[in-house]
C-alpha positions in Angstrom: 32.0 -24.1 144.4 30.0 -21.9 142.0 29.5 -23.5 139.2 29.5 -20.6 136.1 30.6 -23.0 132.6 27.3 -24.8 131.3 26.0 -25.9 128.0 23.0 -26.2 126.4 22.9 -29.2 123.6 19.8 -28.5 121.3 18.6 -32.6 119.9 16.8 -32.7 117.1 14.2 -35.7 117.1 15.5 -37.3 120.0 15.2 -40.9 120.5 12.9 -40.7 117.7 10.7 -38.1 119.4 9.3 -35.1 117.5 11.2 -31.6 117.1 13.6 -30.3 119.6 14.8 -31.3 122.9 17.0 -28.6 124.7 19.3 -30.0 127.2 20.5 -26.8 129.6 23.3 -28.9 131.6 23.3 -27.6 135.9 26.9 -29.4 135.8 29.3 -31.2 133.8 28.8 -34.8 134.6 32.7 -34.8 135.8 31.7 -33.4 139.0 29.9 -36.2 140.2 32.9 -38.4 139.3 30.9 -40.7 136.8 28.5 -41.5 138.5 25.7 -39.0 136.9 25.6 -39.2 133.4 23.1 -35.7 133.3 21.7 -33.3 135.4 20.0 -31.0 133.6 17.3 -28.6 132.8 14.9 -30.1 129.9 12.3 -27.7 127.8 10.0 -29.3 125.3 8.2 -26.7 123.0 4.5 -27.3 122.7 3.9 -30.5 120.4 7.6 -31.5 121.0 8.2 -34.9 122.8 11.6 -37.1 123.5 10.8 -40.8 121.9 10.2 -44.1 123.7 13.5 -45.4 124.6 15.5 -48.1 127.1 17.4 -47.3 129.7 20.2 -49.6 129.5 22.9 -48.7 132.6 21.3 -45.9 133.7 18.5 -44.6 135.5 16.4 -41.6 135.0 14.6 -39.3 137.1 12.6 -36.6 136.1 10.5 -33.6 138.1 8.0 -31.3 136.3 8.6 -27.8 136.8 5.9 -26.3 134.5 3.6 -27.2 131.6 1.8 -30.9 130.9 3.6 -33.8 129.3 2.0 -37.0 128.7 4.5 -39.6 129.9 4.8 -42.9 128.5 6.2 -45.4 131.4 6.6 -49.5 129.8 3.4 -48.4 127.4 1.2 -46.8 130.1 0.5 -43.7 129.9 -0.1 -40.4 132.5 -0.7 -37.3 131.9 2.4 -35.1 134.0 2.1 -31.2 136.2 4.1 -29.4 137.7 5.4 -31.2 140.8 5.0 -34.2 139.4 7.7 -36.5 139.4 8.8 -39.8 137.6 11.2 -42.6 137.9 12.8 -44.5 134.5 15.1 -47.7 136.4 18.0 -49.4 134.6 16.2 -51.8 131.6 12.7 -50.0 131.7 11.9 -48.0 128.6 10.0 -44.0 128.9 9.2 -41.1 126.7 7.4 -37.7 127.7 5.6 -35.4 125.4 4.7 -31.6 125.6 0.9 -31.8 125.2 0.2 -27.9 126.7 0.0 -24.8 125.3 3.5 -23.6 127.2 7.3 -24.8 127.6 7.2 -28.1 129.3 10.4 -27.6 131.7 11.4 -30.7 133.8 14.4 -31.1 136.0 16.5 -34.4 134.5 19.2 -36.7 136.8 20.4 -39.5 134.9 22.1 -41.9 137.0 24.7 -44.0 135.9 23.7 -47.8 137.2 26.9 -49.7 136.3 
């Protein structure tokens, strides 16, 4: 299957984070049947961050494509590159924040836990 219908959903101030956070969806969460909640492509501008929030029944993965993000993981910080990747489980609370001078692009699954 090729998949060929995909959004993009534009957040402003997401989960109380600053500006925009573009959501470029690989595949409608119906494919997996439920049991992903997102796949998608993420792009935070420069100075742009999604807020500290809980994940509550899901999980989150995320793999840095380009650009530096500072990640906040349970108030501990990191500083993110390309190749990095991160891991959110079910009850544990994240936020990442475009601190570079370029698009911070990260690759987003969202599992769904229950």
């Amino acid at each position: 299957m090729i998949v060929t219908d995909r959004k993009t959903d534009i957040f402003e101030r997401r989960a109380g984070g600053k500006g925009n956070t573009i959501m470029e969806h690989i595949v409608d969460e119906k494919v997996y049947g439920g049991k992903i909640a997102v796949y998608a492509r993420v792009v935070l501008k420069p100075g742009c961050s999604l807020g500290f929030h809980k994940h509550e029944g899901t999980s989150e993965t995320m793999y840095v494509l380009q650009g530096t993000g500072l990640y906040n993981y349970n108030s501990s910080e990191s500083t993110l590159h390309p190749g990095d990747v991160t891991f959110c489980p079910e009850g544990e609370s994240h936020s990442i924040e475009n601190i570079g001078d370029d698009d911070l692009l990260v690759m987003a699954l969202i599992v769904n836990e229950k």
